[in-house]
Legacy VTK file of the C-alpha trace (Angstrom):
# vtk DataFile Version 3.0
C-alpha trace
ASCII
DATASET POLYDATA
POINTS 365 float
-79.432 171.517 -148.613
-75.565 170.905 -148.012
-73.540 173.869 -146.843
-71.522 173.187 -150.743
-74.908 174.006 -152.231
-75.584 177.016 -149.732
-72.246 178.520 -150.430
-72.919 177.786 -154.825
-76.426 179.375 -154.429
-74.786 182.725 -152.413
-72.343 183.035 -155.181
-74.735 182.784 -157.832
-76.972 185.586 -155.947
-74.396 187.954 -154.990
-75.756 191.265 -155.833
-73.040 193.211 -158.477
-74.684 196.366 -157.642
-73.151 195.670 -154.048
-69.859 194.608 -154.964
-69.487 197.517 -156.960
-70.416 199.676 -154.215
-67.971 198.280 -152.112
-65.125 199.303 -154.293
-66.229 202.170 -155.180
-65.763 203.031 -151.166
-61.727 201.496 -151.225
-62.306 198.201 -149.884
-61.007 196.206 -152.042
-57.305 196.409 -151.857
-54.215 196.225 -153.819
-55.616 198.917 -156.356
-52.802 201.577 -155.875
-49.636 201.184 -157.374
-48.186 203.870 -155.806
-45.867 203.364 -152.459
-46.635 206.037 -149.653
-48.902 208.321 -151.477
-49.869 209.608 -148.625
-46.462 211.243 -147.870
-46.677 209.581 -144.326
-42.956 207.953 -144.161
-39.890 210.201 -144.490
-37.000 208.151 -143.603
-34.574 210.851 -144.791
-35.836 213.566 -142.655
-38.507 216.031 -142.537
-36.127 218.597 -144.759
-33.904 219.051 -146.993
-32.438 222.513 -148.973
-30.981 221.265 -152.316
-30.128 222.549 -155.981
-30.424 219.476 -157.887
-32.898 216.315 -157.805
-33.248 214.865 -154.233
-35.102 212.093 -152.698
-36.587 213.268 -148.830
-40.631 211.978 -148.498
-40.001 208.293 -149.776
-40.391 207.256 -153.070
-40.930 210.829 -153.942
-37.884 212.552 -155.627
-37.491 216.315 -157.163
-35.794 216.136 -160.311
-34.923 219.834 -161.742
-32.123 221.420 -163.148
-32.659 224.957 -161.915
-33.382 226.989 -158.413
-32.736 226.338 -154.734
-35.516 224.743 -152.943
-36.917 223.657 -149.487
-38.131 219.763 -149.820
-40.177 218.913 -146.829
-42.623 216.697 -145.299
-45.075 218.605 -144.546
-48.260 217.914 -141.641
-50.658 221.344 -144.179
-52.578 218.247 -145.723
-56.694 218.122 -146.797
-59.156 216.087 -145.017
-58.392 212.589 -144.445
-54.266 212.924 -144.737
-51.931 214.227 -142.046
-49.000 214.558 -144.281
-48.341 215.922 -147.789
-44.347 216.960 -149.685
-44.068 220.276 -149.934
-41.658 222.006 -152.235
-40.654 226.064 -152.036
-38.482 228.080 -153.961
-35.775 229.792 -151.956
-34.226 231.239 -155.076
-35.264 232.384 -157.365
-34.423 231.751 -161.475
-35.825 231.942 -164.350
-36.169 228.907 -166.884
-33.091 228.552 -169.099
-34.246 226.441 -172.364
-32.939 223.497 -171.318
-34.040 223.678 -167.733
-37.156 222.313 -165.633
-38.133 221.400 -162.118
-40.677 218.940 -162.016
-41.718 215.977 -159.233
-40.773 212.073 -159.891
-42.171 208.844 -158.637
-40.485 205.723 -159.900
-41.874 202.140 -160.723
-40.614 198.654 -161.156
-41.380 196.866 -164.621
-42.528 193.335 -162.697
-45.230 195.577 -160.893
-46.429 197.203 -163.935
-47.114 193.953 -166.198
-51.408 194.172 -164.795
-51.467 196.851 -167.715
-50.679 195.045 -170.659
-48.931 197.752 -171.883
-47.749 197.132 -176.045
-50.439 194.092 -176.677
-53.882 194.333 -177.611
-55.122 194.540 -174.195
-53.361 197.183 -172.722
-55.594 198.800 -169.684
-55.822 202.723 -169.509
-54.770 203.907 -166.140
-55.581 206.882 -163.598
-53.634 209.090 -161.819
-55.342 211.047 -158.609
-54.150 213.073 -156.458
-54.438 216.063 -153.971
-52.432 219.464 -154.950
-51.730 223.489 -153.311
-49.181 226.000 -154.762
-49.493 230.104 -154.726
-49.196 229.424 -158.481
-51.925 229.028 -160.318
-52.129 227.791 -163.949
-51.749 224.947 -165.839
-49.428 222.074 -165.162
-48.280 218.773 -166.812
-48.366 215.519 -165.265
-46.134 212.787 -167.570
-46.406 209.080 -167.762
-43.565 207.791 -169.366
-42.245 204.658 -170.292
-38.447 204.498 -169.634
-38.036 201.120 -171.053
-38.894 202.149 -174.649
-38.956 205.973 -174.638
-42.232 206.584 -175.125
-44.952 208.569 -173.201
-47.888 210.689 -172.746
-48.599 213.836 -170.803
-52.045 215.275 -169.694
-52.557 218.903 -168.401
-54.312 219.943 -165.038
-54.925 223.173 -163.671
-54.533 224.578 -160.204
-57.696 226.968 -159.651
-56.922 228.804 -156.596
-53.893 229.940 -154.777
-53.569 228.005 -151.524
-56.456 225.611 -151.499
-56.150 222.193 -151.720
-57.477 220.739 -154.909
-58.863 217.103 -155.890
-57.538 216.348 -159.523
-57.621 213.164 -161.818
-56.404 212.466 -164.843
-56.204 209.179 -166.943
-53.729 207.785 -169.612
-55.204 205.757 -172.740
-53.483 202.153 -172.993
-50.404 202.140 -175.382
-50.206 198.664 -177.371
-46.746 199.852 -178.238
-43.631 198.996 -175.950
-44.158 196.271 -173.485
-42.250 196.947 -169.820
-39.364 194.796 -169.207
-40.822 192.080 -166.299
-37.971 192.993 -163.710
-36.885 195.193 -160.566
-35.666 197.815 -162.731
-37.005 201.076 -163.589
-39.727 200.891 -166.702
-42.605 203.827 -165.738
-42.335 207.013 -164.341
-44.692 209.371 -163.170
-43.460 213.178 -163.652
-45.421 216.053 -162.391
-43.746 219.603 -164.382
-43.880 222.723 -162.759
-41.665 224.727 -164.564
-40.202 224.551 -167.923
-37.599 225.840 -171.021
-38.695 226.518 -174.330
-36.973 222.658 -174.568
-39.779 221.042 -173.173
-42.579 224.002 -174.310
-42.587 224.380 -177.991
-44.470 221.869 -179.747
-48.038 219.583 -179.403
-48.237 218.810 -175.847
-48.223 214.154 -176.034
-51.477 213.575 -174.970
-51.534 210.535 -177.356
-48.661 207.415 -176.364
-45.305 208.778 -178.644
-41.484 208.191 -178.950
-40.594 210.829 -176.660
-39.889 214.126 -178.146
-38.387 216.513 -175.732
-40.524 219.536 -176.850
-43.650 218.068 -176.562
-43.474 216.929 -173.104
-44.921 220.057 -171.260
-46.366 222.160 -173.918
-49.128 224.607 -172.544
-47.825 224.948 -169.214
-48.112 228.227 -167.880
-46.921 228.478 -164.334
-43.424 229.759 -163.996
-42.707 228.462 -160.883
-38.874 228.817 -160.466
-39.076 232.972 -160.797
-40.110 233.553 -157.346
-39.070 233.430 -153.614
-41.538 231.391 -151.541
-43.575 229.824 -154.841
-44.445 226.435 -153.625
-46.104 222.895 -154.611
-47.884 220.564 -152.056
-49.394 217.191 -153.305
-50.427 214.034 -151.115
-53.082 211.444 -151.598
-51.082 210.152 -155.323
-53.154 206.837 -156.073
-52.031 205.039 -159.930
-54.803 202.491 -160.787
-56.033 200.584 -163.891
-58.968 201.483 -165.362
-60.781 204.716 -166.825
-62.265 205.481 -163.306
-60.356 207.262 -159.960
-61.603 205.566 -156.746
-61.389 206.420 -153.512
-57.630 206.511 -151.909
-56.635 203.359 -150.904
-55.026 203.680 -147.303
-52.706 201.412 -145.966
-50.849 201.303 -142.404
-47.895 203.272 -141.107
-46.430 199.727 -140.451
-47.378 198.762 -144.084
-46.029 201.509 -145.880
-42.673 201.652 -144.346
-42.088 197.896 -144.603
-43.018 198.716 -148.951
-40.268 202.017 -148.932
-37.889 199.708 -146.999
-37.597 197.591 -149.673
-35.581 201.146 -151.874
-33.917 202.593 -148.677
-33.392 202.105 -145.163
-31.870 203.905 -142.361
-30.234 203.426 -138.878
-30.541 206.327 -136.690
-28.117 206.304 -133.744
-29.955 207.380 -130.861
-26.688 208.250 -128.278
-23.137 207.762 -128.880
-22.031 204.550 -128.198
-25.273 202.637 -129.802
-23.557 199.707 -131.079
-25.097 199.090 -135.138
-23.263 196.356 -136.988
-20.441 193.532 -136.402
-17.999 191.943 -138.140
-14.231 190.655 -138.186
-10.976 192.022 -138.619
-9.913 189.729 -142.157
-6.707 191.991 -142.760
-4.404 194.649 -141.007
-6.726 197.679 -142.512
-10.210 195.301 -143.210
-12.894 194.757 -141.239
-15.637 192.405 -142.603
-18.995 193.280 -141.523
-22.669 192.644 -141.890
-25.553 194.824 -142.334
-28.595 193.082 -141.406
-32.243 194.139 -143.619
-35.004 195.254 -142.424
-36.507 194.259 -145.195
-35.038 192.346 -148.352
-33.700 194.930 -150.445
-34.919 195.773 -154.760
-30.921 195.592 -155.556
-27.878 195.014 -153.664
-27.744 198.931 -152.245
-25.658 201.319 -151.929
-24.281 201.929 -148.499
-23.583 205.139 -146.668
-22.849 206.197 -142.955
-21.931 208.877 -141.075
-19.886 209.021 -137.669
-19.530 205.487 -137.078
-16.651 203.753 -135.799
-15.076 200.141 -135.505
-14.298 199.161 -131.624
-12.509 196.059 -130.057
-11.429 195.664 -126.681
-11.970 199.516 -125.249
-10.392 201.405 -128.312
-11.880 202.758 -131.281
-10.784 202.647 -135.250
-11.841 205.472 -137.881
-13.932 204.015 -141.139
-12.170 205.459 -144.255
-14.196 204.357 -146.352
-16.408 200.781 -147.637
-16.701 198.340 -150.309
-19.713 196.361 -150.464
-19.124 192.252 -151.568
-22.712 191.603 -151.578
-26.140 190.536 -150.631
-28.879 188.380 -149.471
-32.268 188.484 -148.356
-30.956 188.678 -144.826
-28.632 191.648 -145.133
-25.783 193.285 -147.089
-22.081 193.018 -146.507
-19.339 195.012 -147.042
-15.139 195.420 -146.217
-15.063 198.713 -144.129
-11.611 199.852 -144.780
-9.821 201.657 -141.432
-7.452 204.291 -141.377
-5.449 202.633 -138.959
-4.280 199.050 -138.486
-6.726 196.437 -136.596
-5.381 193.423 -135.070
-6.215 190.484 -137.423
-8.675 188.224 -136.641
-10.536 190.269 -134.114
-13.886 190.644 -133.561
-15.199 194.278 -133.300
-18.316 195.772 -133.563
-19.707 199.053 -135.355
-21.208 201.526 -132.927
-22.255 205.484 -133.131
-19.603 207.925 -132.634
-22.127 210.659 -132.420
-25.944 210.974 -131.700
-26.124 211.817 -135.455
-24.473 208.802 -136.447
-26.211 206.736 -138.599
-26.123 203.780 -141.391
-28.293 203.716 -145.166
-28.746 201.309 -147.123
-30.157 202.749 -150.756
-31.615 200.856 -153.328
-33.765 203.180 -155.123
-34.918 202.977 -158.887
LINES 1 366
365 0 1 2 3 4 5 6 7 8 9 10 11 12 13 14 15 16 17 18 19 20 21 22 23 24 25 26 27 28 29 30 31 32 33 34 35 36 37 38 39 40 41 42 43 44 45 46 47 48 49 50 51 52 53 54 55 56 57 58 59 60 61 62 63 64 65 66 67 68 69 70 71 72 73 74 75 76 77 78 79 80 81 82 83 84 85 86 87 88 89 90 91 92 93 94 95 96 97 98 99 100 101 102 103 104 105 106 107 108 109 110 111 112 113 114 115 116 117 118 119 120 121 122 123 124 125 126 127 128 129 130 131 132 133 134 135 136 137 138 139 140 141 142 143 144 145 146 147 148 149 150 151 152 153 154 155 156 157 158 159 160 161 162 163 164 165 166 167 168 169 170 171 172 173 174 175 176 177 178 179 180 181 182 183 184 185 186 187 188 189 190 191 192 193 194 195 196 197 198 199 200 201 202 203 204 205 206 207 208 209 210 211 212 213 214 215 216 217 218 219 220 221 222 223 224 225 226 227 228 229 230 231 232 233 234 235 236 237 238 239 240 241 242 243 244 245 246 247 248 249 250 251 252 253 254 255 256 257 258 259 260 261 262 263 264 265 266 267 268 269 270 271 272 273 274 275 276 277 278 279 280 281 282 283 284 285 286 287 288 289 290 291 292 293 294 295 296 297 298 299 300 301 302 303 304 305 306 307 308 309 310 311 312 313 314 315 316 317 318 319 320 321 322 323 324 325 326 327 328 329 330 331 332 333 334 335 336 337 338 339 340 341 342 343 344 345 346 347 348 349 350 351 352 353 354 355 356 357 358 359 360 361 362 363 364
């Protein structure tokens, strides 16, 4: 028998039974659409104290119109995670009608086209994840389709106070609305913990709609802005077609920061003096430089630095501020305006002013 009709013969044996086995254990790969669901990359920082919607875990932003809060990484995770976001009220207010604090991840339309959403076809899909808060109740987790302002929201409930809880919900197939095939923002996923009568007073979506404000997080019950030291942990967020949650599909350290890269980067100094860009003096107050990538970026990004300083020859020149021309694959560049003049056709080089120096690069959804 030829090793052509060996390998024909295996494939006509292969038992189903066993290849459904195997992914029911996660080891087939490329099933969750999420980015660092385990909460293991925080490029940002480890903390944050904010008002408004902020970005700290990657990928992972609040977005809430009430309360001060604590956003951290946090290493209080179940079995099987070292790392989950963690958010706590520091004060406390009560839900206006308009208000609501809720928990956003973000995805691009080209890397949502495997559900067929608005033909025949469309798949269902299923969310999983692991969740702790001191508040228990019922909660609203929203899948909504930015590019045609539609969605659906299911309801979960958090049993006990302080114990980490395994939930999964999944989201029927909408043949209504197809997402745009692009880098640009066409799904969300929005987990509400607190909410105005806005968002509270009519039949909670559990069916694909136009989007209708007050059906959004009908029957939730947790009031979870009221109260100092309330909080909300979740890790382990897996998205995947299909009616069924498997197990959570874990990827590298290595892996997942190259995939966050691609929204935001940063460049820590380490000591002052680090040197962290270069470029050319192209005008008496203009300095040319280039940011080399990491990794290619979603959009050209926005950049931002702190403490950072252009140097030529032994002296140093403040940044006032920078306009970015551009990008490429390789890296972004910008005119980095200086507060004082700069001898024309220098070169100089961009280095840390400060051990807290440092250099983003954001291209977030």
């Amino acid at each position: 028998m030829s090793k052509q009709t060996e390998l024909v013969g295996l494939a006509r044996t292969t038992n189903l039974d066993e290849v459904n086995a195997a992914y029911s254990a996660g080891a087939l790969s490329n099933r969750n659409l999420i980015i660092n669901g385990a909460m293991q990359v925080a490029q940002r920082g480890t903390s944050v104290s904010s008002t408004f919607s902020n970005y700290l875990v990657d990928r992972f932003t609040t977005s809430t119109t009430m309360t001060t809060y604590t956003y951290s990484q946090s290493t209080d995770a179940p079995s099987g995670f070292s790392n989950s976001s963690k958010v706590e009220v520091t004060t406390a207010e009560v839900a206006a009608a308009s208000d609501f604090m809720s928990f956003v991840y973000n995805l691009e339309g080209q890397d949502l086209q495997r559900l067929a959403k608005g033909t025949a076809s469309a798949e269902s899909v299923t969310v999983s994840f692991w969740v702790k808060s001191n508040v228990t109740g019922t909660y609203i987790l929203e899948f909504d389709d930015n590019d045609n302002s539609r969605n659906i929201n299911k309801s979960y409930t958090v049993d006990v106070s302080g114990d980490w809880e395994y939930k999964t919900i999944t989201f029927e197939g909408d043949t209504s609305g197809v997402f745009d095939n692009d880098n640009q923002l066409s799904g969300l996923l929005r987990w509400f913990w607190d909410a105005g009568t806005n968002f509270t007073t009519g039949t909670l979506a559990t069916s694909w709609e136009a989007t209708n404000n007050v059906n959004r997080a009908t029957g939730i019950t947790g009031t979870f802005g009221d109260t100092i030291g309330n909080y909300f942990q979740i890790t382990g967020v897996q998205l995947e077609v299909g009616d069924t949650a498997t197990p959570f599909e874990h990827r590298s350290y290595g892996q997942e920061l190259a995939l966050c890269q691609r929204y935001y980067e940063r460049h820590n100094a380490t000591a002052t003096g680090v040197r962290m860009a270069a470029g050319n003096a192209n005008g008496a107050n203009s300095l040319t430089t280039i940011f080399p990538f990491l990794t290619p970026k979603r959009a050209t990004p926005t950049l931002s630095y702190n403490n950072i300083v252009a140097r030529q020859g032994g002296s140093n020149t403040t940044i006032s501020s920078a306009n970015v021309i551009g990008k490429s694959d390789a890296g972004l560049t910008a005119d980095l305006l200086t507060a004082t003049t700069i001898v024309t056709g220098g070169g100089y080089h961009i280095r840390a002013s400060s051990s807290s120096s440092y250099i983003e690069l954001d291209s977030e959804l």
